[in-house]
TORDRENNU-491565 format. One line per field, with one value per residue (C-alpha): residue number from 1; residue in one letter; x, y, z. Coordinates in Angstrom, 3 decimals. Example, Ala and Ser with C-alpha at 12.3 -4.5 7.8 and 13.67 -1.06 7.14 Angstrom:
nr	[1 2];
rest	[a s];
u	[12.300 13.670];
v	[-4.500 -1.060];
w	[7.800 7.140];
This chain:
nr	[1 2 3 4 5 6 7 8 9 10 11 12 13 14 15 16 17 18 19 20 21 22 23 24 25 26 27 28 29 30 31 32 33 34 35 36 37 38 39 40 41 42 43 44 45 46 47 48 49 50 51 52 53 54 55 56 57 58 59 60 61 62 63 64 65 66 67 68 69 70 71 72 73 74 75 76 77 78 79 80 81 82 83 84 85 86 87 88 89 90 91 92 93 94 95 96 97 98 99 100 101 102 103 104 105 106];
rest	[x x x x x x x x x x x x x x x x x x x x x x x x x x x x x x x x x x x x x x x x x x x x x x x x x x x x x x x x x x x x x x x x x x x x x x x x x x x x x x x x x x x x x x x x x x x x x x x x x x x x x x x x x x];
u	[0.000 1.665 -0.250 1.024 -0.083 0.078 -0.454 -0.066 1.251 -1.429 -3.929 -2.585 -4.418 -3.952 -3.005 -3.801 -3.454 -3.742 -3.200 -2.323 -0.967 -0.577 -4.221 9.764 7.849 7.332 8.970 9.369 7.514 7.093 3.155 2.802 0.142 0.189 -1.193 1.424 0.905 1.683 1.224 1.500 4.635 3.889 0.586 -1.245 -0.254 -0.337 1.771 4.072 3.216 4.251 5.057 5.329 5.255 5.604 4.788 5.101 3.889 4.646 4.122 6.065 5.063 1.943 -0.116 -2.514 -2.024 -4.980 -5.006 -7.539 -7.027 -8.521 -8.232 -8.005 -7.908 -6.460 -7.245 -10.424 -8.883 -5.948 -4.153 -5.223 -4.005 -3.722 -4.178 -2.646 -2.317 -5.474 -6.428 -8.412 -7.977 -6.783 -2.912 -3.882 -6.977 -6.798 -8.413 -7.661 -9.419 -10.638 -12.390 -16.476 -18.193 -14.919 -15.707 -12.911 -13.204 -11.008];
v	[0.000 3.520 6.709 10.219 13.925 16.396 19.920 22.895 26.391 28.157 27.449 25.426 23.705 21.881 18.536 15.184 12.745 8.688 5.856 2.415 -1.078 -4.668 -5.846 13.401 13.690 10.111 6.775 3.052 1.450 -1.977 -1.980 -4.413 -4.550 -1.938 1.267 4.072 7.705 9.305 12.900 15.546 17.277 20.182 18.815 20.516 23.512 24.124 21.555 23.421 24.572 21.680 18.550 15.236 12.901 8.848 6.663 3.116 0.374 -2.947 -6.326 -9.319 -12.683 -11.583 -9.417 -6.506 -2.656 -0.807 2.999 5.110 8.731 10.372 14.093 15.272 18.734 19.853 22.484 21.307 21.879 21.025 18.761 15.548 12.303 9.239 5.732 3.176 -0.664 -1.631 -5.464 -6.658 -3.373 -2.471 -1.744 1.703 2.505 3.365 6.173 9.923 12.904 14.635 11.835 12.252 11.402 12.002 15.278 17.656 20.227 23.083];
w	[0.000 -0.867 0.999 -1.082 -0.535 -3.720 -3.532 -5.746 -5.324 -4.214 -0.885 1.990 4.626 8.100 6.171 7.479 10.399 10.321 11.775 10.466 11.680 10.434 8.718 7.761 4.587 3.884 4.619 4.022 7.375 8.085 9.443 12.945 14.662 17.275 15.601 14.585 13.594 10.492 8.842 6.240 7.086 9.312 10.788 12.558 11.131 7.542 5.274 2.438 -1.115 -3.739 -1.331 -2.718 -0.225 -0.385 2.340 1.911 4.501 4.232 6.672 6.906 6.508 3.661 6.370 5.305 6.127 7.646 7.370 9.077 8.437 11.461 9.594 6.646 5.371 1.375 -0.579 -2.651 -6.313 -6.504 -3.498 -2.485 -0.176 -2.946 -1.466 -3.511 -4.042 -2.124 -1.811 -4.676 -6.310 -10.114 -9.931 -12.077 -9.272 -5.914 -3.936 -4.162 -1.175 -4.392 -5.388 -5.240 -1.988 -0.055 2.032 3.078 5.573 5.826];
């Protein structure tokens, strides 16, 4: 599963904050199952103009990640939190905050 935040050079906002476990501006984490914290760089204050930031989680011995963001606040337009390689999911398809039905408060 990869987690990324885009955003563009114009509004900011408070960013993000999530949680996941085993079912800087990014990292390679190995998910176990006690529940970590992750967020936009910044958080909670306003996370900078043009970040692109990779988080990848990863289990060992096959196990699934499960990320619950708890938060999440991105300019409408233009910046977004992309969640990729979900089970049973196309490789191409994942889930994106500017998707519809996803609601973002500012």
């Amino acid at each position: 599963m990869d987690v990324s935040l885009f955003t563009d050079a114009s509004v900011q906002r408070r960013g993000f904050t999530a949680t996941y476990k085993q079912v800087t501006c990014g990292a390679s984490v190995t998910a176990t199952t006690t529940p970590q914290t992750f967020t936009s760089p910044n958080h909670p204050n306003n996370y900078p103009n043009n970040a692109h930031c990779f988080w990848n989680f990863h289990t060992t011995g096959g196990g699934q990640v499960q990320v619950t963001f708890t938060t999440v606040h991105t300019e409408d337009c233009c910046d977004f939190v992309e969640v990729g390689g979900i089970l049973g999911s196309n490789p191409s398809q994942g889930w994106r905050t500017r998707d519809p039905g996803f609601e973002s408060r500012s």
